[in-house]
C-alpha positions as CSV (number, residue, x, y, z in Angstrom):
1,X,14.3,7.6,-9.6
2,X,12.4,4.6,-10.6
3,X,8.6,4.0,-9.4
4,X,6.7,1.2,-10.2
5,X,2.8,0.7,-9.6
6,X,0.6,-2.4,-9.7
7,X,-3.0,-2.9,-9.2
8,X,-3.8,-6.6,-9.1
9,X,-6.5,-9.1,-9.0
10,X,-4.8,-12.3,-8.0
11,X,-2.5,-13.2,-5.0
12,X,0.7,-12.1,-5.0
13,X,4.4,-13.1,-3.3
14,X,5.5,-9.4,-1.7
15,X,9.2,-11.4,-1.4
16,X,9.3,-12.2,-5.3
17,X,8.8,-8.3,-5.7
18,X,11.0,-6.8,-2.9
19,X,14.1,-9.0,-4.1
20,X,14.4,-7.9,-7.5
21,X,13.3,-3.9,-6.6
22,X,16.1,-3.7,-4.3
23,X,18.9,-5.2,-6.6
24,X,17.8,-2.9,-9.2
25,X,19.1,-0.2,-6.7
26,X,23.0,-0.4,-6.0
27,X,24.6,1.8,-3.5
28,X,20.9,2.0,-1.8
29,X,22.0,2.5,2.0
30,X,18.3,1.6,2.8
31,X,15.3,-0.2,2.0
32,X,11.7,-0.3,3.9
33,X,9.2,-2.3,3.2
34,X,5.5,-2.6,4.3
35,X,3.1,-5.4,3.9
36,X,-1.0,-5.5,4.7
37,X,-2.2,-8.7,4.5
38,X,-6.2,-9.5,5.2
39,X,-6.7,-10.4,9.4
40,X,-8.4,-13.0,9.7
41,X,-9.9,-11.9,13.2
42,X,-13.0,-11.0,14.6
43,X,-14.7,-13.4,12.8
44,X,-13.7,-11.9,9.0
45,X,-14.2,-14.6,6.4
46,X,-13.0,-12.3,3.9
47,X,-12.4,-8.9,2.4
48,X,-13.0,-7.2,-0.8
49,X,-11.6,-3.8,-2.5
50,X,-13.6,-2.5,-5.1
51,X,-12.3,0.5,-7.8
52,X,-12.7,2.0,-10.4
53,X,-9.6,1.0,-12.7
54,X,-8.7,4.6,-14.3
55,X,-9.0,6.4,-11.2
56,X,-8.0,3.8,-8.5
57,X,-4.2,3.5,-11.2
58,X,-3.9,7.3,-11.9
59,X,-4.5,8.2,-7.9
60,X,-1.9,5.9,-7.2
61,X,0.7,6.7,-9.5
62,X,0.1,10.7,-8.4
63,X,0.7,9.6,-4.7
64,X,3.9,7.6,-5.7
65,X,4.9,10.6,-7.3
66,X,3.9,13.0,-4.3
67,X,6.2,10.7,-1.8
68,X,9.1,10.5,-4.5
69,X,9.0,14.4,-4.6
70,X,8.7,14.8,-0.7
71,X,11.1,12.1,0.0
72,X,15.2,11.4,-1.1
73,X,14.3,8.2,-2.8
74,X,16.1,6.0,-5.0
75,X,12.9,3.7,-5.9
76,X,9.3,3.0,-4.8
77,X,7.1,0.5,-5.7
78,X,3.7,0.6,-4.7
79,X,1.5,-3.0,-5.6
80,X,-2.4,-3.1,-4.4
81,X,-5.0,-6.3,-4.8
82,X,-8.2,-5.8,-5.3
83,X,-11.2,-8.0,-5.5
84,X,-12.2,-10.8,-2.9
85,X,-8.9,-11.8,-0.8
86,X,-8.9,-14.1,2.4
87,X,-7.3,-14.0,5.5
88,X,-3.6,-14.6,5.5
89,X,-3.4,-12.9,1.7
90,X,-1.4,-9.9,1.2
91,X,-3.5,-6.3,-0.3
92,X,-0.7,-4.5,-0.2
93,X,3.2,-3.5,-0.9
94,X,4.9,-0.7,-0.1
95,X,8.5,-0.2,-0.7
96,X,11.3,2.2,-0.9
97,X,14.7,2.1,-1.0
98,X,16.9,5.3,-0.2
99,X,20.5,6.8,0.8
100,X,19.7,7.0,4.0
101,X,16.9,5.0,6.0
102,X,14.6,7.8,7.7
103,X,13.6,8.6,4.0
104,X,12.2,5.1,3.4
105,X,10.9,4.7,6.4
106,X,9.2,8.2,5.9
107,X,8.0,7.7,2.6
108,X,6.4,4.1,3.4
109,X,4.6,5.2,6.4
110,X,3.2,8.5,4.0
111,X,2.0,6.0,1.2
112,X,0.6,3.4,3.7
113,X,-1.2,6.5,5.5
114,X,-2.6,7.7,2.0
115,X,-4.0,4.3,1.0
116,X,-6.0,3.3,4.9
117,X,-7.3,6.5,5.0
118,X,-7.7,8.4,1.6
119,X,-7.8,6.2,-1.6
120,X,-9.8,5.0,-4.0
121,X,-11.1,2.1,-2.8
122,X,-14.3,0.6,-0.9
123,X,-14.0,-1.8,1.3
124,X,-16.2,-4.4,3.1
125,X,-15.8,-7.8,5.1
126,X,-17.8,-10.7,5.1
127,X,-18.7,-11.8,8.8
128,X,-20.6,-14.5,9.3
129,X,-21.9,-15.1,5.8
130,X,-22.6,-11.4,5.8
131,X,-21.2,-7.9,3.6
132,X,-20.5,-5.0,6.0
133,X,-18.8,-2.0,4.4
134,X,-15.7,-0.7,5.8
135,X,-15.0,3.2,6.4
136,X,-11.6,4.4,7.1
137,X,-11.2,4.4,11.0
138,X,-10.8,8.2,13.0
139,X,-6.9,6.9,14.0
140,X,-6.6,6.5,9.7
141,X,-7.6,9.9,9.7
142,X,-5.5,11.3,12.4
143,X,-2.2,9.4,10.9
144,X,-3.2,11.0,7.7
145,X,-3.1,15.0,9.1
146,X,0.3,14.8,10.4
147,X,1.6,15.0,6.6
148,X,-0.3,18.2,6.2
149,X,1.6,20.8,4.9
């Protein structure tokens, strides 16, 4: 099972990543992918994701593994921006390919509810000229519980 994890600080093309993951997987009877990009509503100028580098890359590559384990995957890739991104930019890519599609599907909806609402990143927006912080949202939160074990 192949997993691959990116943190980045410039744009990147989510296509120019899916196409090569999923030929690297023959026989894959499935593949789901999910992609964030910044809204550019309410008024948000722009977004930022700050880290810290060794925890932000080893939390990541633990939830990767946590899905692969939980999951009947063939690959996952898993590539996050950080710094100052504007509307219409992608943050992030989640992907998994599988035998069978309710494991992809699964295991991108458990690594997408990981990241929103427990991560290792802080958020803000910039709203008219202005820095708000951004907390995880009680709906995060409640999509997050229903992988309790």
């Amino acid at each position: 099972m192949a997993i691959t994890v990116k943190l980045l600080d410039k744009p990147f093309n989510p296509g120019a990543c899916v196409g090569p993951f999923t030929s690297a997987h023959p026989g894959l009877g499935a593949v789901c992918s999910f992609v964030g990009e910044v809204r550019g509503e309410d008024g948000v100028e722009a977004l930022e994701l700050l880290h810290y580098d060794r925890m932000t890359v080893r939390g990541m590559e633990r939830l990767a593994r946590n899905a692969a384990g939980r999951f009947a995957l063939m690959g996952l890739i898993i590539v996050h921006r950080t710094g100052i991104m504007l509307p219409g930019e992608s943050i992030v890519l989640v992907s998994a390919c599988a035998s069978h599609r309710r494991a992809a599907i699964d295991a991108v909806d458990y690594c997408m509810d990981h990241l929103k609402a427990d991560s290792w990143f802080w958020k803000r927006e910039k709203r008219e000229g202005n820095w708000h912080w951004v907390e995880p949202r009680t709906a995060d939160h409640a999509d997050l519980a229903r992988w309790s074990e």
